[in-house]
N, C-alpha and C positions, 0 to 999 in steps of 0.2 A: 270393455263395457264401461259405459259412464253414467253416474244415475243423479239423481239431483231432490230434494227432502223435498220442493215444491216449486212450480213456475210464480209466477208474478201473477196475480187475477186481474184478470180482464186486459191484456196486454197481447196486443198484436204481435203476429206471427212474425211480419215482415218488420215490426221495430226494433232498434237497438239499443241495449241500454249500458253504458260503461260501469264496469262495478270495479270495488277497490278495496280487495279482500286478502286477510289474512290467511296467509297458507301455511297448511299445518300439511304436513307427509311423514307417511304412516304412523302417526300416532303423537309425533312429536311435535311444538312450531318451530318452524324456520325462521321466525322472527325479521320476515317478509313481508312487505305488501305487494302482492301481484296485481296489474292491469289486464282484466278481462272483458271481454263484449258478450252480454247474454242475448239473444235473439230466441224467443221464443224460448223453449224448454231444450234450447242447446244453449254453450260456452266455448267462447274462440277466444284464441288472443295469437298473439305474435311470433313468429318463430324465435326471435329475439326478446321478448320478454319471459318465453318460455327456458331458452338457456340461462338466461339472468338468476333464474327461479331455481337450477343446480339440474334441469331435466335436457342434456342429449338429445337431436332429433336425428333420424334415419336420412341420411340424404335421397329418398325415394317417396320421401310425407308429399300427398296432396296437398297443394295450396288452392286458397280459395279467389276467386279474381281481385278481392281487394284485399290479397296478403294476408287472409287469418288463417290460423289451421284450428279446425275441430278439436275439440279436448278426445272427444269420442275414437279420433279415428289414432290416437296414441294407443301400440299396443302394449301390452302388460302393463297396465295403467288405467284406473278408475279414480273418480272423484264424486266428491256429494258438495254440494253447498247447502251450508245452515244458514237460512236468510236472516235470522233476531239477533246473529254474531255478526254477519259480513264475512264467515269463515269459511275458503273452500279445504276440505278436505280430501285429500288425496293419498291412494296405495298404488302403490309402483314397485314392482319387483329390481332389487338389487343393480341388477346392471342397466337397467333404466336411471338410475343417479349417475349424475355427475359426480364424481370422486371429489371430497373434501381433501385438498389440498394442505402438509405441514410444510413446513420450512425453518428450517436451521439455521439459525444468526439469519444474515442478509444479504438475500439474496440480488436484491436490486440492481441496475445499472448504476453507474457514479452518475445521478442526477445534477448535479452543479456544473457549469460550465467550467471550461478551461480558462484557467488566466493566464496574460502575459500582458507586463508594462513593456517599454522600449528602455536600453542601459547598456551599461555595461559594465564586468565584472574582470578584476584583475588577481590571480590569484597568483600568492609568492612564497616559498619558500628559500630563505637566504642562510646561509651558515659561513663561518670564517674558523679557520684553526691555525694553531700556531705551534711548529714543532721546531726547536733549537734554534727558535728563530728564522726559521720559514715559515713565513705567512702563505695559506691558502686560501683563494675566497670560491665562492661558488652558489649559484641559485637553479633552482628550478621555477617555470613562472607558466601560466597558462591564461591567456587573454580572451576573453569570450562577450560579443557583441548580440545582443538580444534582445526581439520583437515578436509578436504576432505571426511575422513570416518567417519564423524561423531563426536557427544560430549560428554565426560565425563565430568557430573556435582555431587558438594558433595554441602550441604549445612548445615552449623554448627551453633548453641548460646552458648556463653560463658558466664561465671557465676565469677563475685570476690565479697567475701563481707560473712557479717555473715553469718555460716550455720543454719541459722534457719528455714529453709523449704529441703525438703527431694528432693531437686532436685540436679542433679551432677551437675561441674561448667563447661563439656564439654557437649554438648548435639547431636548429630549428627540428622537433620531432613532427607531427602534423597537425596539419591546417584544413580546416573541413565546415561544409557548410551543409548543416541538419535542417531537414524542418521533416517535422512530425504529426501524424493526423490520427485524435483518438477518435474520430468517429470510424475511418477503416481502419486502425491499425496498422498502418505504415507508414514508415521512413524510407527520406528520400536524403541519398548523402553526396556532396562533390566535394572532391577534393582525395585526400589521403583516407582510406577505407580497410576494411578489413574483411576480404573474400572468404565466410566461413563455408562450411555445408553440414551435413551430416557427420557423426562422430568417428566414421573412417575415412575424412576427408583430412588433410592437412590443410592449416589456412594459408592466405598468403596476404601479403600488404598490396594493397595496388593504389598510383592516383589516376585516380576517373571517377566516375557513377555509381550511384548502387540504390537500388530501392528492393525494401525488404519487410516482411511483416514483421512486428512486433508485438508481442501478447504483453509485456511490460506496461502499457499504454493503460490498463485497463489491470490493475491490482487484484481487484476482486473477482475477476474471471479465472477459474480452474482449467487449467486447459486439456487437464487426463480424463480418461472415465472415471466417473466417482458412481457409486453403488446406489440403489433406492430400493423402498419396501412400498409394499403395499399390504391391504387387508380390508375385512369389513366386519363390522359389526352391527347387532340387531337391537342394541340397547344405547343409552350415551355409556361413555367410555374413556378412560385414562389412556395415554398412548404415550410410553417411557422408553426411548431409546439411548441406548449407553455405548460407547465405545471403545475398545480395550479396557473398560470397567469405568469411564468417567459418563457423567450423563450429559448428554447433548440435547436432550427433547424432553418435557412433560407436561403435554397439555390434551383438554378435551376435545372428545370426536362426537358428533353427533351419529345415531342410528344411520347405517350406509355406509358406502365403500369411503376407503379413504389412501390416499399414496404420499409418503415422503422419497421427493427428488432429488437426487445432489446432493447425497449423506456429504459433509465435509470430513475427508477421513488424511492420516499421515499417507504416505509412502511405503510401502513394504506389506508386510499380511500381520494381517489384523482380524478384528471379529466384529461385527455390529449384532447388538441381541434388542430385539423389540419386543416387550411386554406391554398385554393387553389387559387391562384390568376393569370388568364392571363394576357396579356398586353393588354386587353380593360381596365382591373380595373375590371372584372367580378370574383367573389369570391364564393366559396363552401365552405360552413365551416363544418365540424365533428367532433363530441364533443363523448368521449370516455370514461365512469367510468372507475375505477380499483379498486384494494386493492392488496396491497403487502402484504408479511408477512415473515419473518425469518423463520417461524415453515414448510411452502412449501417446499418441493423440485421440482428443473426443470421437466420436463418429461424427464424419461431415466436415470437421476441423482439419483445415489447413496452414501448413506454411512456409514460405517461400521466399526465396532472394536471387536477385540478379545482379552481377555487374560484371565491369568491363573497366578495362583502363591498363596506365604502365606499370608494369612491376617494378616494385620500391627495394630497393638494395642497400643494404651498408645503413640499415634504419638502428641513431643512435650514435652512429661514427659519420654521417655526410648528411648534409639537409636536402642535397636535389640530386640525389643517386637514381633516375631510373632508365628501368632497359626496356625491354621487349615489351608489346601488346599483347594482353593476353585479357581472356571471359571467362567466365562462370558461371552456375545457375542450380540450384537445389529446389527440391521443393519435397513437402510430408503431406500424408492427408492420411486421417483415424477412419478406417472401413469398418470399423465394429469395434467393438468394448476390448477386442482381446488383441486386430492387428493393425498396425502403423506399417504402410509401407513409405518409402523414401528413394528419391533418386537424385543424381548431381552428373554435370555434365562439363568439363573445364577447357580451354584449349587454347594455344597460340600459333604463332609461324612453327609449322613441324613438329605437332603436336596435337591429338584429340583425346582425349579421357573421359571414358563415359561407365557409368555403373547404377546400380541399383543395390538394394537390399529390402528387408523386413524388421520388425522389431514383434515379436508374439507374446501374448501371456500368455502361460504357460499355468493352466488351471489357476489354484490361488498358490501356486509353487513360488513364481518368479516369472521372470520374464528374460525370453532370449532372445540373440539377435541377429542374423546372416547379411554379409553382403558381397556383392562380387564385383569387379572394376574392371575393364579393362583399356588397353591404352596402345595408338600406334602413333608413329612419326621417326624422321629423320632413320628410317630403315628397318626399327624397329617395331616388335609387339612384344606384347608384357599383358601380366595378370595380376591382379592383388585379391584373395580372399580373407574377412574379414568372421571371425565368429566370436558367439560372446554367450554369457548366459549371467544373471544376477538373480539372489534374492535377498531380501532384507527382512528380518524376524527380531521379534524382542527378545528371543531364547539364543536364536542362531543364524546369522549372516553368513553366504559363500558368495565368492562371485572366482569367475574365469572367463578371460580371452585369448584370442591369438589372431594376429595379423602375418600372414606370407602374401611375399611378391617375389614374383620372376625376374629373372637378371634383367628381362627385357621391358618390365612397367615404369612408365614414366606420370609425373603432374607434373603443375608450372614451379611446385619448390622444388624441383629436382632440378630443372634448368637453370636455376639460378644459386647454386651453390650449397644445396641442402640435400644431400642423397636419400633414395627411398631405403629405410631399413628391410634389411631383405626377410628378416624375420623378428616379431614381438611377442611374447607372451608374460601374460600376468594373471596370478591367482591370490587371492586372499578369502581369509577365515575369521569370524569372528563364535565369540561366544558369551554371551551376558551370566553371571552365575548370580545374580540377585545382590542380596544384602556385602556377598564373597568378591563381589569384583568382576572385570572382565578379561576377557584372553583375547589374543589378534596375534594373526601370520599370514605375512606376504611373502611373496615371491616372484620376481620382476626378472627376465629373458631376455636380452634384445641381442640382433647382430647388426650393427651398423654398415659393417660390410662381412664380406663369406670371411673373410679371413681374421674377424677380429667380433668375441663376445663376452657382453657383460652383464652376469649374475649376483643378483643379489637378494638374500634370506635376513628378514625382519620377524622378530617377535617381542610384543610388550604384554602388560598385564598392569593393572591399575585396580585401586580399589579405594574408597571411600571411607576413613575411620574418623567417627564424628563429624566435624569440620575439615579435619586435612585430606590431603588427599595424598596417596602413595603410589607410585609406578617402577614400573622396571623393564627394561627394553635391551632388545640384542642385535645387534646385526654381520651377515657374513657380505663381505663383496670379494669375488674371486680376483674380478681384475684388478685391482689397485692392492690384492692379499688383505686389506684389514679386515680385522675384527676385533668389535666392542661390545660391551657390557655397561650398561648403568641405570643406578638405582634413587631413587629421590623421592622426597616429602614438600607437599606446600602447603605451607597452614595460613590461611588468612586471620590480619590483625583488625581488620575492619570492615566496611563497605566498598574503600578505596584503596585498601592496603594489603600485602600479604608477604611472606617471607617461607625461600625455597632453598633446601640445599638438595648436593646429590654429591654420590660417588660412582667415578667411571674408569673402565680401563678398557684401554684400547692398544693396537699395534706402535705408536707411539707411546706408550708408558700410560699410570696411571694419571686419574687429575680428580681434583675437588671443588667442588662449586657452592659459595654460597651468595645468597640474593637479597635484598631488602627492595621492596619497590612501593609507592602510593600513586593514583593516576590522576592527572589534573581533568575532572572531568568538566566542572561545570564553572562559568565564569565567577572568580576569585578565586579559586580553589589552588591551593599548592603541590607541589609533586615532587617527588624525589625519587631517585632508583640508585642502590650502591651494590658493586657487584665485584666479585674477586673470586680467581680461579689458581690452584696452585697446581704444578706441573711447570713440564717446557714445552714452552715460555710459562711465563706467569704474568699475571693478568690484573689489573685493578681500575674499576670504570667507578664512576660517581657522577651524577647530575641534578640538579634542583633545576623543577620549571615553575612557571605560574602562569594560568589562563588569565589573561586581562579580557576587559570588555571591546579590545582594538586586536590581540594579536595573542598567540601562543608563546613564550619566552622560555628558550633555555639558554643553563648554561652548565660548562662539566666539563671535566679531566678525565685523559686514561692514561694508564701507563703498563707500556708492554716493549718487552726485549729491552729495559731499561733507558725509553724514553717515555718522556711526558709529554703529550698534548692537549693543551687546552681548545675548549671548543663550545661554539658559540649561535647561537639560532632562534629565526621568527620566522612564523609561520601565520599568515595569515590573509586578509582581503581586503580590496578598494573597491566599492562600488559605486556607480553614478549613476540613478534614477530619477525620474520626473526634477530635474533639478537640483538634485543635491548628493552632494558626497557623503560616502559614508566607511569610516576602518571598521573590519569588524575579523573574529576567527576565521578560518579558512571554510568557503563554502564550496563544498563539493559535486552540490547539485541544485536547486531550488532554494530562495529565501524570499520572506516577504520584508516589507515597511511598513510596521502600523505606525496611525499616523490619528492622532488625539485631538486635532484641528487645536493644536496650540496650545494644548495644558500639558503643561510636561510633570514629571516626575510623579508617572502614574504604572504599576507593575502590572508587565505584559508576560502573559503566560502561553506556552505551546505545552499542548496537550498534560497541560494540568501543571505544568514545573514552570515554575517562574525563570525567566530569560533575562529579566531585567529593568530596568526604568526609563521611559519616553524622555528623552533631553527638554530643556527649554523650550526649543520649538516645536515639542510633543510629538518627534519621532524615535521610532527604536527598529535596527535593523536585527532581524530575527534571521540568522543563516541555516539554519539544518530543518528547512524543509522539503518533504519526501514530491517531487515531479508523478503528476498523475492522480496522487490519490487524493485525498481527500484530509487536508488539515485543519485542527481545531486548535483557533487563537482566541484569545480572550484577556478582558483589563479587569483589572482589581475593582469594585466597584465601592470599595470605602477610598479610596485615591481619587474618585471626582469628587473636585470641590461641592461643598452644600450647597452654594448659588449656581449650581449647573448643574445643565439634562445632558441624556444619552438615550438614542431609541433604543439601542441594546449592547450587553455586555459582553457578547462572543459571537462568532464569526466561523462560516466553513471555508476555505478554499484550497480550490485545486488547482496549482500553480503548473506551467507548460514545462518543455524540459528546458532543465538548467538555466531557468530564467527567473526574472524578481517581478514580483506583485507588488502593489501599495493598497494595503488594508487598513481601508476609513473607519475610526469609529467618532460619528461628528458630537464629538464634545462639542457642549454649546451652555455663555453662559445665560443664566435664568433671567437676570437682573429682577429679580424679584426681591420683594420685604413682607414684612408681617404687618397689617395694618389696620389699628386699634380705631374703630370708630365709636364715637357716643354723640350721642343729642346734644341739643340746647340747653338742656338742665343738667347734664354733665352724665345720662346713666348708659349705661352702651348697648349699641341699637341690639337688636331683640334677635333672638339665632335664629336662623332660619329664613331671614333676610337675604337678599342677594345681590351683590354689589358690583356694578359692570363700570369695566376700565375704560371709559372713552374712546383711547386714543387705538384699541383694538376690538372692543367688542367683545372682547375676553369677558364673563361670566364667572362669577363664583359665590358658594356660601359662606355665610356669612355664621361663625361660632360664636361660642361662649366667649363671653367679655367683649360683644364685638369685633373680633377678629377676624380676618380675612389676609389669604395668602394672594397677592399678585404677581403674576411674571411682566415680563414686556416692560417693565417700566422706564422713564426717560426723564431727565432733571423736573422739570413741570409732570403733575399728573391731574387727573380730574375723573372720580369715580362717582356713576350715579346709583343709589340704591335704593331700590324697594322691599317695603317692609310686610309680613306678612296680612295684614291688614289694608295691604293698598296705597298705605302713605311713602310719599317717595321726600328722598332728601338728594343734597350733593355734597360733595366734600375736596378740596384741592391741597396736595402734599408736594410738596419737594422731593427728591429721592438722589442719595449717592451712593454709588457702590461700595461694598465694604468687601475686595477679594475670599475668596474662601468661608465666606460668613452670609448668613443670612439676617441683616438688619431690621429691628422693629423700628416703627413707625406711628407716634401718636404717642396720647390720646387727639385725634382730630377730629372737629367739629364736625359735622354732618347737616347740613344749614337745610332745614323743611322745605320743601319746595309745592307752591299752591295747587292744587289738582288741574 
């Protein structure tokens, strides 16, 4: 039923009249203005203005020929309008509301686009040692060509020094050409690849093709089920959500339902408790298990890979080792909160390998996992079963697997020189005792082959006293007979320092170990690690580094079984962007170029820590940032000069993978002065005056004494001004820049000009 406090007098039936009212529901306002059509002694408005306004419609509402729907014909829903307010009032029963939406941190897309300049980037690690007068030299290097469309990366070891081992002193690892798309999520790769599947799949190297989803692309996507609450309430309301006891949410709900989606929660089980509190003090608390897991996928969430190409062989010992053609293909997809199924399909000449499995949660226990394989070719068939089970608790962690296969299962690593283990298992325990420490025990199974296996039983224990930290650890291996014992402390000296000893014994004798170490983390910073161990052998290492603004630098001695070698190393980068070189640390993934438009020696900061100072020509290459997400650069803004602008002082970007940006921030100088005017009688024009720069049209007030700030200015100027009274004058200055300084100017004349 819909009732209305009065029609409009004297107002036809058939006329319409748009009104533009404030909507209050039940009892509250919305702090809305809704658009409604009143016709006669009824109220229509739009199916779409109506959702806007937090009200649901029935996909079954009459519509009227020109798109309005009735107020009247919404059921469990009445309204009145107060014509002297413009207020419609409106009661709707509960589930007739649109649920008031919370949200946790941000939930957002990465709104910024993707960046990528065109460059390229050469990364090197070089080291040289020198033992009784054998010199050894040697680098690692990896060259990486990047654009828009994509990367070309090679990666190479270099070899100097005796040839007494059968390896070349050029060695090439792989060469691959990426390009990647964060709008679907997938990479597309040629060249040297890496064939994964699901986690009872062995990988394998191949050179060919490969395109594959990638959730990496996209940071801020969760890709497990994450847990959500909902509720409602009859009053306004606090709504405080905490998670294993930290508070994630506290904010207000309006009268009406309301749902938080996408609690962001850890990994393992946990607890989400939502308290509901009105403004009596009256409280509803809900307390909520869960258990996350990486191995989930969402419901609906997929993901998948294909490729094809030859099997890479002798990867590390040959640069062009391949054999046989061989394919692949896996794909996951989440059916519900609780199961992930997964399958993979592999095969070459004499060979097909096809399997499936599941991954299940298992109430808020944990999560387990089955899968089955099987495999014919070259005469044979074969089977491989795969089980598993994990959970993770902040009391108590267990986990267990076990992989068997038949004499007869084959994949493409078996073909090429890597046999299927005909049996694996592994179990591990944990246990957290609070303030007391932790406990852990593994236990690892494998037979390589029927006739040969090895076992091995670990257990450690660690505990937290004050700042140090104390552990102790054991282990048995049947095959090789050892067994060890050792105990140790590490107390940190600083932020960057700390110092560890331990004592151990094992099937080779006792040994003792003590440490000093500091880290060079941030450019200047110095490092050092000394380290000696007594037993046989006996042992003594020492090194000092120091991070420069071009490269990492060590240098250091060891000495064992009574020799000494010295040894020596950089580490670091060349990159060539929009025109210009640059040394810098070794970049691993993403880096930008801010770039100062030519005022140098300005401090550029990444995500709040200072990286360094812009050069002369007002660039600084900034290497450690994250590909995908979302970075925050920024300059010092007491470092721009006085006589210069900046439209802004920090900057987001989301740079492509493993590729360089160039992040403008256009410093620009002002060439402005301060510019004392006065009259003819010598007293200074009158504030509130306004004084325009000829030569741009530039506008400005005119202060106390006269004053007036102008930019733009050019050796010659000419400013005309009017005074608040109408009378106008003019006045012509000279102007030179004074770097980093803002120059006065005057007292100059202001000559009256006749009306």
């Amino acid at each position: 039923m819909i009732v209305f406090a009065a029609g409009v007098p004297g107002l036809a039936a058939a006329t319409d009249v748009k009104l533009f009212l404030d909507v209050v529901v039940n009892g509250y306002p919305s702090h809305k203005i809704g658009v409604f059509v009143q016709r006669g002694q009824e109220l229509f408005a739009r199916p779409d203005e109506l959702r806007s306004l937090g009200f649901p419609l029935p996909a079954s509402l009459p519509l009227g020929p020109d798109g309005l729907v009735a107020l009247s014909a919404l059921p469990d829903f009445s309204a009145r309008l107060d014509q002297p307010t413009q207020t419609l009032l409106i009661t709707a029963e509960t589930h007739r509301l649109r649920p008031e939406l919370l949200r946790i941190g941000s939930t957002a897309e990465q709104g910024i686009p993707v960046q990528s300049g065109a460059g390229v980037t050469f990364d090197y690690d070089i080291s040289a040692t020198s033992t009784s007068g054998q010199n050894v030299g040697g680098g690692q290097f990896d060259l990486r060509a990047f654009s828009p469309y994509g990367v070309v990366s090679s990666g190479w070891l270099a070899f100097y020094g005796p040839r007494s081992y059968s390896i070349p002193s050029t060695l090439r690892l792989d060469t691959t050409y990426t390009y990647s798309d964060p709008d679907t999520l997938r990479r597309w790769r040629l060249g040297d690849i890496i064939a994964n599947g699901p986690g009872w799949v062995r990988p394998v190297r191949l050179g060919g093709f490969q395109l594959t989803s990638d959730f990496s692309m996209r940071p801020d996507l969760v890709t497990f089920p994450l847990p959500a609450l909902s509720g409602s309430v009859t009053v306004p309301s606090t709504v405080d959500v905490m998670l294993n006891g930290t508070r994630l949410l506290s904010q207000q709900v309006q009268p009406g339902p309301f749902q938080i989606p996408q609690i962001p929660v850890v990994t393992g089980a946990g607890e989400v408790t939502m308290t509901v509190t009105n403004a009596l003090g009256q409280q509803v608390v809900t307390t909520l298990p869960f258990y996350g897991s990486q191995g989930l996928l969402a419901p609906g969430l997929q993901s998948y890979s294909a490729q094809a190409g030859w099997v890479r062989r002798n990867w590390g010992l040959l640069s062009t080792d391949y054999g046989a053609f061989a394919a692949s293909g896996s794909w996951r997809r989440g059916l519900s909160d609780s199961v992930t199924v997964e399958t993979h399909a592999e095969g070459a000449a004499g060979l097909l390998m096809v399997g499936g499995g599941a991954v299940v949660k298992v109430g808020n226990l944990g999560v387990a996992n089955c899968s089955l394989a099987g495999s014919t070719g070259s005469g044979q068939r074969g089977g491989q079963l795969s089980i598993g089970m994990q959970r993770l608790g902040r009391r108590f962690s267990l986990g267990a697997a076990a992989t068997v296969a038949s004499r007869g299962f084959r994949d493409i690593a078996s073909m090429h020189g890597d046999p299927v283990p005909r049996r694996q298992i592994s179990a591990n325990a944990g246990l957290s005792l609070d303030e007391y420490g932790s406990l852990g025990i593994a236990y690892t199974e494998s037979y390589p082959s029927p006739a040969t296996r090895i076992r091995t039983l670990s257990a450690s224990y660690s505990v937290r006293l004050h700042d140090m930290a104390l552990y102790a650890t054991g282990f048995h291996a049947d095959a090789s007979g050892g067994n060890g014992v050792m105990i140790g402390v590490t107390i940190p000296l600083g932020a960057r320092s700390s110092a560890s000893t331990s004592v151990g014994s094992s099937s080779g004798g006792g040994r003792t170990q003590l440490q000093a170490m500091q880290s060079a983390v941030s450019v200047g910073d110095w490092g050092y690690q000394v380290y000696g161990v007594t037993g046989t052998p006996s042992h003594q290492f020492g090194q000092v580094q120091y991070k420069s603004p071009w490269a990492l630098l060590t240098a250091g001695a060891d000495h064992l079984a009574g020799q000494t070698t010295l040894r020596a190393e950089a580490q670091g980068a060349l990159s060539l962007i929009d025109g210009d070189l640059f040394a810098s640390n070794t970049i691993n993934d993403s880096f930008a170029v801010v770039d100062t438009n030519g005022i140098g020696h300005i401090r550029v900061f990444n995500e709040n820590r200072e990286v360094g100072r812009t050069d002369p020509d007002g660039k600084l290459l900034v290497p450690d940032l994250r590909s995908f997400d979302i970075n925050n650069l920024a300059i010092e803004p007491k470092d721009v000069p006085l006589d210069a602008t900046v439209p802004f002082f920090a900057r987001e970007v989301r740079p492509q993978d493993r590729s360089g940006v160039v992040v403008e921030f256009p410093v620009k100088r002002s060439h402005g002065a301060l510019l004392r005017l006065i009259d003819a009688s010598g007293r200074p024009i009158r504030v509130g005056s306004v004084a325009t720069l000829d030569a741009t049209g530039a506008a400005v007030p005119v202060g106390y004494g006269g004053e007036a700030y102008l930019q733009g200015l050019k050796p010659r100027n000419r400013v005309s001004v009017v005074e608040p009274d109408g009378r106008r004058c003019a006045a012509a200055f000279a102007y030179r820049p004074q770097p980093g300084e803002i120059p006065a100017i005057g007292p100059v004349v202001c000559q009256e000009e006749e009306q």
